[in-house]
C-alpha positions in Angstrom: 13.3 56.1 8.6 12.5 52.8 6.7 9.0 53.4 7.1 9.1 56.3 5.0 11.8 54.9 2.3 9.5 51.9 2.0 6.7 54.4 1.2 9.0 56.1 -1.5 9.7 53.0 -3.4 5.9 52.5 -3.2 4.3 55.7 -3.7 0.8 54.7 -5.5 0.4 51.7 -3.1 -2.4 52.6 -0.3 -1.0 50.3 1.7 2.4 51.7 1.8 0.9 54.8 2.7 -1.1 53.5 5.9 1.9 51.9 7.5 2.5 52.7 11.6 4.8 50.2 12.1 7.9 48.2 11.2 6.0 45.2 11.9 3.3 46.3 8.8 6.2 47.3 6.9 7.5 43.5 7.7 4.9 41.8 6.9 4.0 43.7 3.4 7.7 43.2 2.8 6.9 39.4 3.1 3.9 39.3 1.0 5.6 41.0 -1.6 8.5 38.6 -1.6 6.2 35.6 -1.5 4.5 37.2 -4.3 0.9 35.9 -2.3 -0.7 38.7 -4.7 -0.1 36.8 -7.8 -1.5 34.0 -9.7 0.5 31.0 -8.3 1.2 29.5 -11.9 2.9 32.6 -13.1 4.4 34.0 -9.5 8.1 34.5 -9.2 11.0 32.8 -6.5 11.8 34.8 -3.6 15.0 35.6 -4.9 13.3 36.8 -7.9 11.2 39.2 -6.0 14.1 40.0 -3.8 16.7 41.6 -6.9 13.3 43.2 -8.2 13.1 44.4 -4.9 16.5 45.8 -5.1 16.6 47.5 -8.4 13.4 49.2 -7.6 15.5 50.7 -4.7 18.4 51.9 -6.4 16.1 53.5 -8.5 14.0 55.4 -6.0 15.1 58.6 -5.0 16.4 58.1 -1.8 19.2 59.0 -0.2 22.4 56.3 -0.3 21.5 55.2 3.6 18.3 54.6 3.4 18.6 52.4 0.4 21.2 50.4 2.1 19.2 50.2 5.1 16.1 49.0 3.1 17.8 46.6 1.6 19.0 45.0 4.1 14.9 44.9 5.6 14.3 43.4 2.8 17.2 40.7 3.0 16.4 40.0 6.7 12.9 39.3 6.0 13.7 37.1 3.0 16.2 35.4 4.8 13.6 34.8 7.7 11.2 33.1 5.2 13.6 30.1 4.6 
C-alpha cells in the first residue's frame, strides 16, 4: 500500500512509477530527503525536505491511512539518516 501512495504523491516521476519494492521506495525516499538531486550550495536540511515532504502528502489525494502511514516512511527513513 505505501508503494502505491508514494507513487500518488509522485505521479510525473518515472522513478516512482518503476518501484517493486519497499527497499526502492526507501532509498528514493532517502535521496529525496538528502536532496542528492540538487546543487549542494542551494540544497535544503533534511528537515526541510521532510515538512515539504509532508505537506505534499496532505495534499495528495489519498486516503487518511495511507497518508499517515507514508508519513511515518518518510520519518523512519529520515530518522535513520542521523
Amino acid at each position: 500500500m505505501t508503494i502505491e501512495a508514494y507513487r500518488k504523491i509522485w505521479p510525473q516521476r518515472l522513478s516512482a512509477a518503476s518501484i517493486e519494492s519497499e527497499e526502492e521506495m526507501a532509498r528514493l525516499i532517502a535521496i529525496e530527503l538528502k536532496d542528492e538531486l540538487t546543487h549542494p550550495r542551494v540544497r535544503k536540511s533534511k528537515e526541510q525536505k521532510l515538512d515539504l515532504a509532508v505537506e505534499r502528502i496532505h495534499a495528495a489525494p489519498l486516503e487518511p491511512e495511507e497518508q499517515q502511514e507514508l508519513i511515518e516512511t518518510y520519518k523512519k527513513i529520515a530518522a535513520q539518516l542521523d
